[in-house]
C-alpha positions in Angstrom: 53.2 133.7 28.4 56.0 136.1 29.0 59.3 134.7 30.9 59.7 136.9 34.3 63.3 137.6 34.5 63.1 139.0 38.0 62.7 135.6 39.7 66.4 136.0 41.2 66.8 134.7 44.2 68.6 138.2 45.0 65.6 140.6 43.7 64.0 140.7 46.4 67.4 142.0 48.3 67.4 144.4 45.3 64.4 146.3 46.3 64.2 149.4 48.0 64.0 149.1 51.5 61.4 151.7 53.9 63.1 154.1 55.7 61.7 152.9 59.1 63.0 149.5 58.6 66.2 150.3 58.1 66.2 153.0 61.5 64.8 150.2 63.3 68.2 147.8 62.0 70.3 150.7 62.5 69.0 151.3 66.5 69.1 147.5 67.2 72.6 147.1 66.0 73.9 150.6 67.8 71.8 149.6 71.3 72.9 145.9 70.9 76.5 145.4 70.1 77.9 148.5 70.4 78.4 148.6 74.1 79.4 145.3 74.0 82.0 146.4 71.4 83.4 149.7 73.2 83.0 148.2 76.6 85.9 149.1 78.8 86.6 147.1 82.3 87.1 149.5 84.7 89.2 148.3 87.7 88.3 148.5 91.1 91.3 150.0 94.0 91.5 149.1 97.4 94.0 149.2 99.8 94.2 146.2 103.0 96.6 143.8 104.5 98.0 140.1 103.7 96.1 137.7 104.9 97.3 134.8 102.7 99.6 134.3 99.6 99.4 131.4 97.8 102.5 131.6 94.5 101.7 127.9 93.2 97.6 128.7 92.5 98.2 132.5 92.1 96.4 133.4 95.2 96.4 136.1 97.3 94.0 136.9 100.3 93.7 140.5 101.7 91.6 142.0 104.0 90.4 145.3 103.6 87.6 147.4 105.2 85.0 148.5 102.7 85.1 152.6 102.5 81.4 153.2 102.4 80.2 150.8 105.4 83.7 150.0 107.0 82.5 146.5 107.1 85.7 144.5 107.3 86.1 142.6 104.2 88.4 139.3 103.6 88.6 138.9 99.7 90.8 136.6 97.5 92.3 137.0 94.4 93.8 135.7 91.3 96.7 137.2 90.5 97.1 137.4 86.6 100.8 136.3 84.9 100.9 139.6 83.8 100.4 141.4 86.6 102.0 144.5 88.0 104.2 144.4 90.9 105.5 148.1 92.3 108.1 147.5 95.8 108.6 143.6 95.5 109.5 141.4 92.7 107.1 138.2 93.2 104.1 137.3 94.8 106.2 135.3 97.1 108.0 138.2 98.7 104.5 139.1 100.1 103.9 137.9 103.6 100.6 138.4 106.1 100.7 141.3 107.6 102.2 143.0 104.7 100.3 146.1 103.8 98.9 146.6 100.0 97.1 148.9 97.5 95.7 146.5 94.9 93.9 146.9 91.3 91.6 144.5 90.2 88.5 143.2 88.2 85.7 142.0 89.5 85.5 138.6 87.4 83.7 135.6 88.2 84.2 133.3 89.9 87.3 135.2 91.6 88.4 139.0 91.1 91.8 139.0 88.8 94.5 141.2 90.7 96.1 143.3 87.7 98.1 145.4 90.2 99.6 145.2 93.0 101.7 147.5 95.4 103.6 146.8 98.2 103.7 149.9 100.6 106.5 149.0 102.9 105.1 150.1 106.6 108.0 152.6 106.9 105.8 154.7 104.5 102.4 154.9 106.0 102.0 157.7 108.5 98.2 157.4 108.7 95.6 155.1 107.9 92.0 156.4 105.6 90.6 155.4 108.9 92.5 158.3 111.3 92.2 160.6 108.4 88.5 160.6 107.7 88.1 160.7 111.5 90.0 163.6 111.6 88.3 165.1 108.8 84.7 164.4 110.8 86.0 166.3 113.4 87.0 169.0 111.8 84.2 169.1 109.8 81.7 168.8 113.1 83.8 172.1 114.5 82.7 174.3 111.8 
């Protein structure tokens, strides 16, 4: 009897490999880990008052009305260390009442405020609310 040199553990690795295999490899891996690998978070903008600020726990609480439904919304947030500030300096410095545009991402279990601006109320001339109701009116007069 002959001696098989082919009896590598790797041979079988060694052999060609059908086309269709290696599409159906190729598709898992692209349709699998791909998106998970270019997946961008996209954050999310909305604009409300102060309800609550909480500097020790990185809390803040606004209250906003939702633009589709104009449901009024109360939402808090964790502000991030490295969060933007724009018109104030710490989280401290804003007080209820206090008006704010604010970036964030919807993570679980609480959205993570990445930034945050102050717009001092000697700024705002009118809110979306008066301007889409101004727009519906004009709209409903043509």
């Amino acid at each position: 009897m002959g001696t098989d040199y082919n009896l590598s553990p790797f041979s079988r690795l060694l052999r060609p490999v059908h086309p269709l295999t290696v599409l159906a490899m190729t598709c898992f891996f692209c349709f699998t880990f791909l998106p998970l690998i270019f997946a961008e978070e996209i954050p999310i903008r909305i604009d409300g008052r102060v309800i609550r600020v909480d500097e020790a726990k990185h809390l803040l609480v606004v209250d906003f009305e939702h633009p589709a439904t104009g449901e009024k919304i109360k939402k808090e947030f964790i502000v991030s260390e490295s969060a933007g500030f724009k018109d104030f300096k710490k989280l401290g410095d804003l007080k209820p009442g206090d008006l704010v545009s604010l970036d964030y991402l919807d993570y679980k279990p609480l959205p993570k405020a990445i930034y945050i601006i102050h717009i001092p109320l000697s700024k705002v001339y009118f809110t979306h609310q008066e301007v889409a109701q101004a727009l519906v009116k004009v709209k409903s007069k043509t």
